[in-house]
N, C-alpha and C positions, 0 to 999 in steps of 0.2 A: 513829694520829694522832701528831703531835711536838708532843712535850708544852715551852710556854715555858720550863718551867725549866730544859729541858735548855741551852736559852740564859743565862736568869739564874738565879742558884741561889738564893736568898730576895728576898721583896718590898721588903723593908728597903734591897738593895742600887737599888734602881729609883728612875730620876733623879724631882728634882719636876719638876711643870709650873712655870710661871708664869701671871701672870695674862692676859699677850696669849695664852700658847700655849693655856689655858683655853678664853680668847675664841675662839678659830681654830681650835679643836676641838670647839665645842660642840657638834655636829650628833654627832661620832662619840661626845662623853660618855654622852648623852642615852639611849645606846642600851645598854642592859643588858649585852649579848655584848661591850662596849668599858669603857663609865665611864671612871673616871679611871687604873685599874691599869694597863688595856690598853693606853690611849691614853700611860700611864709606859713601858709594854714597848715601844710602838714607838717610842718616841724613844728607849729604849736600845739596839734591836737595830741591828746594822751588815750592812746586804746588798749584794752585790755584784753590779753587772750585767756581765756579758759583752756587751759590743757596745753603741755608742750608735746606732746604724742604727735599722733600719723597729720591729724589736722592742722594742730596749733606749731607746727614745725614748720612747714611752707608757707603758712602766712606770716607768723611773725618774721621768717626770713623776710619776705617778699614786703611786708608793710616798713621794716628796716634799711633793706637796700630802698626803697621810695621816699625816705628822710623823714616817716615819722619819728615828731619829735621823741616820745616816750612812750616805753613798748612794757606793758606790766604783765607778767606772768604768775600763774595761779597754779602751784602743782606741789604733791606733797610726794612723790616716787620720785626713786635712783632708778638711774639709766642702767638696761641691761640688757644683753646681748641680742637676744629675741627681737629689740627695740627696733637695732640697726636696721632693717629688712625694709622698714620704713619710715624712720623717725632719722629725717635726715640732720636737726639740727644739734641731731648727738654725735658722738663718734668711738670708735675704736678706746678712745685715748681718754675719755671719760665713762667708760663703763662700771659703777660702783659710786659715782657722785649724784648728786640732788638734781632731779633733771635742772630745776632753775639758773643752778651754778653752771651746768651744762652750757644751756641755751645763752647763758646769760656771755661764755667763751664766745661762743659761734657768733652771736647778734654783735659785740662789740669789736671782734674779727674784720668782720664783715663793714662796719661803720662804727669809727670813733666817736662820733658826734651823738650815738643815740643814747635816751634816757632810760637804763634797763631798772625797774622795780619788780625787785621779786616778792612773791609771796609764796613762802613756801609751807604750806599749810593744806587742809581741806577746806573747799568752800562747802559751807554749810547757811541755815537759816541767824546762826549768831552773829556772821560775819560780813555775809553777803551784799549787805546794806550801806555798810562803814566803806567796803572797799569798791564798790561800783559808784561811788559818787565823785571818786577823784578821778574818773574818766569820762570820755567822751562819747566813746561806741563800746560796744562788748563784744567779742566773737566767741564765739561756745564751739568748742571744739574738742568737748567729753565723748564717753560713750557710754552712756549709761543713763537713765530716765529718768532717776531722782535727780540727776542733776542739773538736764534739759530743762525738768519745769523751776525748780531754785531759780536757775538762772533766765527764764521765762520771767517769773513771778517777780523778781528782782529788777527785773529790767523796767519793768511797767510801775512797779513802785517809784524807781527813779528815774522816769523819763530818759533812758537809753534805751537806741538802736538796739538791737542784736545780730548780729551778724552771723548767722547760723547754718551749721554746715553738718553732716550725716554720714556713716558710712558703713557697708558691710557687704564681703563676698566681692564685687563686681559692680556693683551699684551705689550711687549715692545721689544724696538731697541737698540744697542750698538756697536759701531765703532770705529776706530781711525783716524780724517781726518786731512787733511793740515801739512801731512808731507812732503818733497820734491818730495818722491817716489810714494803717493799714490791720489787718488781722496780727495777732500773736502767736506764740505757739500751741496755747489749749485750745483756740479758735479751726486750728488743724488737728488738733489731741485732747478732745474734750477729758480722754478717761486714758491713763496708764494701760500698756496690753497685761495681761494676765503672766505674773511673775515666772521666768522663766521661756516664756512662749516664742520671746525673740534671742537668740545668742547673742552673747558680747562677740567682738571680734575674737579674742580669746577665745573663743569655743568655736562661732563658725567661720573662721580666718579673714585677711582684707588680701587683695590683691594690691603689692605695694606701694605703687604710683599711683591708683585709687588716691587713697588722700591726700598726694601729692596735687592731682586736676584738683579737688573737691577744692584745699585749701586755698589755694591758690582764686579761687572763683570766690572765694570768701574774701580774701586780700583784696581783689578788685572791688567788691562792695562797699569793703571800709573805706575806700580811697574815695569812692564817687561818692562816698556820704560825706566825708570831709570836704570835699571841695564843693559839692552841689552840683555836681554834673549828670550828663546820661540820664535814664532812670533806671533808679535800683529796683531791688527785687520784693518792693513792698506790694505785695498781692498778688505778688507768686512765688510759685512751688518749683523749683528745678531739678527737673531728676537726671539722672545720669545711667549711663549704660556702658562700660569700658569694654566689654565686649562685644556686642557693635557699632560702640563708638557714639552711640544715639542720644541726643537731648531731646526734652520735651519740657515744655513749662506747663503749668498747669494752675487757673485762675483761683486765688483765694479771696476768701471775702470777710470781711471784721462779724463777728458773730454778737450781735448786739447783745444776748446773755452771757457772754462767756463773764465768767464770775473773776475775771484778770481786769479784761481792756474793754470789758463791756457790761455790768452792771459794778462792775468796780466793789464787788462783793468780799475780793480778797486783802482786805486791807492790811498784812503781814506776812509776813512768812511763814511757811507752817512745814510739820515735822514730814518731809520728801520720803524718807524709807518708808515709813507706817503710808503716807498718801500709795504710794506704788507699789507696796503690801512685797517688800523684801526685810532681809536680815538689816541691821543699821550697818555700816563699813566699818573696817578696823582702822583705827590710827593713825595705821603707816601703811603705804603702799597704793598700788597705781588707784587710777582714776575708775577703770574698768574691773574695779576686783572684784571676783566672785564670790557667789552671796556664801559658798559653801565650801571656799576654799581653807578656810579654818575654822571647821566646826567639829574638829577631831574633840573637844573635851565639851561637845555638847550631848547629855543623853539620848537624847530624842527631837526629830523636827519632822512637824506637823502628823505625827503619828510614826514614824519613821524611826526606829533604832538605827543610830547613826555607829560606826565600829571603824577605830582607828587604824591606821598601817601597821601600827605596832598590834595590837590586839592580833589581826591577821597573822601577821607573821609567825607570834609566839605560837597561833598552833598550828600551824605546817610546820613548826620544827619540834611541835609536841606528837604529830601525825594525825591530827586531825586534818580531813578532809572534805570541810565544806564546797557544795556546789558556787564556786562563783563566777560572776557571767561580766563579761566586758560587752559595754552599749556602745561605743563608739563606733565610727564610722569606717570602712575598709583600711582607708588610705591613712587614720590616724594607727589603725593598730598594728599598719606596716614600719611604723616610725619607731614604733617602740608597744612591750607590749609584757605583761608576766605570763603568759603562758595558760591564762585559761582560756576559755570559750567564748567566741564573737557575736555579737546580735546587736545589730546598729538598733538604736531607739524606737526608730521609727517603723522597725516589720517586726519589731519585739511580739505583739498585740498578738499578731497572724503566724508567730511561729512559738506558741505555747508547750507544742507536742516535745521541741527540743529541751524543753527542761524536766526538771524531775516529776515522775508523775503524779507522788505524794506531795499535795497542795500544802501537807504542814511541815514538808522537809524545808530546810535552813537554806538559803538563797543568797549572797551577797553580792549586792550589785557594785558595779565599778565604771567609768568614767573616765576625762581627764581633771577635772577637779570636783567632782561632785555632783555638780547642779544635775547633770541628765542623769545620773544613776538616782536620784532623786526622786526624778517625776518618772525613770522606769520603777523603780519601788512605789512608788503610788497607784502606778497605772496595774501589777501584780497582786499587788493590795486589793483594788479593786474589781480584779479578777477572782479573787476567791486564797491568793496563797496569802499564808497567818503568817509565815517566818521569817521575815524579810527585812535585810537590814544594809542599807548605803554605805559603800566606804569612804568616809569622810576625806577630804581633800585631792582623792582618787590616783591619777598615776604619778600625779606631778609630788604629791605626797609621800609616795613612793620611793622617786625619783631622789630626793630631798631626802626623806629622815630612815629610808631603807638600804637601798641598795643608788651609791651613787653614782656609778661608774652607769648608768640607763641616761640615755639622752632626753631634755626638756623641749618642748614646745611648746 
């Protein structure tokens, strides 16, 4: 267990309440495992969420209304409409702002008292360092693997908790790693999955009270790590099942090589895209962006002729006629869709007969942003057909710089 003091070093130094904060605590005073010490601790402790999305939404609400003292966020995306479905500490009324400035409404809304530090930026290996040392715990509430192990790696360099939470479809994870005592996270993920292998939310959707339980289960974590109560979830795995409803934990154990928290091998940070073998992120924009959602002005990737929305289009109004095939899944190409030919990804393989029969005739595959018309252009390739080329950015591209009046998701 992580003992509070390793936060604060005497009681003495622990802020007063007041008497509205008293008043607005009562319920946590009352309760023996808090009183008034506890309820002192968390208004001194400083946590930092990663990500104000589907996760980092309900905890930092939830860690807020509980009177942590300072609540720092980490996000370089505007709130957009998509968001809503789950990202409750946005709203209607900020859709077009920084999520931080967002979050940053809602959390002082909610509680005058709290200490909101934005960071509205991307976390990366230059920065990561500077800004996890002026807290206490860290809660990682990305969705994306370069950022998992960042902030893995980060964590163990500066002796923070993490307070880590998962999510995708219907199912999620929740843990507490890189404490002294417990396992980290490459001690569970020794090795990155094979780029692409797993969808962002973005591509294979959340259900959206999903991260609403997940987060929330993470808010209780940083709370018991602040005060010293209960025992956290150092050395296990929480999985989640929202459709039926099912928990299971599952025993983790510190991996004496792990080259983080166990031969202590990793002594800095290191370059997370090239480690988990994606595209590096652009500048701007969410936390979960896809690797191939702007690679319309790249010739080629990993053998692949990459051909813009515009390219397409000029020749269907020139009358050219290439064969192109949409990968998506039923229910995405009922939402919206141009009009050509459906083959979810995954029985592409086993229904070859439905494409053209000449192996060297011109093929362009399509998607909702890329990434799976991608690895169908790979997997085609490796079948035998020479002419095959991904449309860069795919419908949402479409959607965006073609025709805009086609709905996004």
């Amino acid at each position: 267990m992580i003992a509070t003091e390793d936060f604060i070093e005497t009681a003495a130094e622990l802020p007063k309440l007041t008497n509205e904060e008293i008043a607005r605590y009562s319920r946590h005073l009352i309760l023996p495992e808090v009183g008034m010490e506890g309820q002192q601790k968390l208004k001194a402790a400083k946590v930092l969420c990663v990500g104000t999305g589907g996760l980092g939404a309900p905890l930092a609400l939830y860690l807020t209304a509980a009177g942590v003292g300072t609540i720092g966020l980490v996000d370089f995306d505007v709130v957009d409409e998509s968001n809503l479905q789950r990202q409750i500490i946005h709203s209607q009324a900020t859709v077009g702002k920084l999520k931080v400035d967002s979050a940053e409404i809602m959390l002082k809304g909610l509680n005058k008292n709290v200490n909101v530090v934005k960071h509205n930026t991307m976390l990366t290996s230059a920065n990561a360092l500077e800004i996890f040392k002026e807290y206490d715990v860290i809660a990682d509430g990305t969705d994306n693997f370069q950022t998992r192990y960042l902030v893995n790696d980060a964590c163990v360099l500066t002796g923070k908790p993490n307070a880590y939470g998962s999510i995708f479809r219907f199912e999620g994870q929740a843990s507490v790693f890189a404490t002294e005592e417990g396992p980290c996270y490459r001690c569970l993920y020794p090795e990155p999955p094979p780029p692409g292998l797993v969808p962002s939310c973005a591509e294979g959707g959340v259900l959206g009270i999903l991260p609403g339980l997940v987060g929330v289960i993470q808010a209780t974590e940083v709370i018991k790590l602040i005060l010293g109560i209960g025992e956290p979830l150092i050395g296990r795995l929480l999985l989640v099942d929202a459709l039926s409803m099912g928990f299971r934990t599952l025993k983790l154990r510190k991996n004496p090589e792990c080259p983080a928290c166990g031969t202590h091998e990793i002594k800095e940070l290191i370059d997370y895209d090239q480690f988990c073998g994606i595209a590096p992120p652009t500048e701007t924009g969410p936390l979960e962006v896809s690797s191939f959602a702007n690679v319309a002005a790249v010739a080629e990737v990993d053998g692949i002729p990459q051909m813009s929305v515009e390219e397409l289009k000029a020749r269907w109004d020139k009358g050219d006629k290439p064969f192109v095939l949409d990968v998506r899944e039923p229910h995405e190409y009922a939402i919206v869709n141009i009009g050509v030919p459906q083959i979810p990804l995954g029985t592409l393989t086993g229904r070859l007969s439905e494409l053209p029969a000449d192996k060297n005739a011109e093929i362009i595959l399509q998607c909702k942003s890329g990434a799976r018309s991608q690895k169908a252009s790979l997997a085609l390739k490796e079948a035998g057909y020479t002419n095959v080329h991904n449309l860069a950015g795919g419908i949402l591209a479409w959607a965006d710089r073609i025709d805009t009046s086609l709905p996004k998701y």
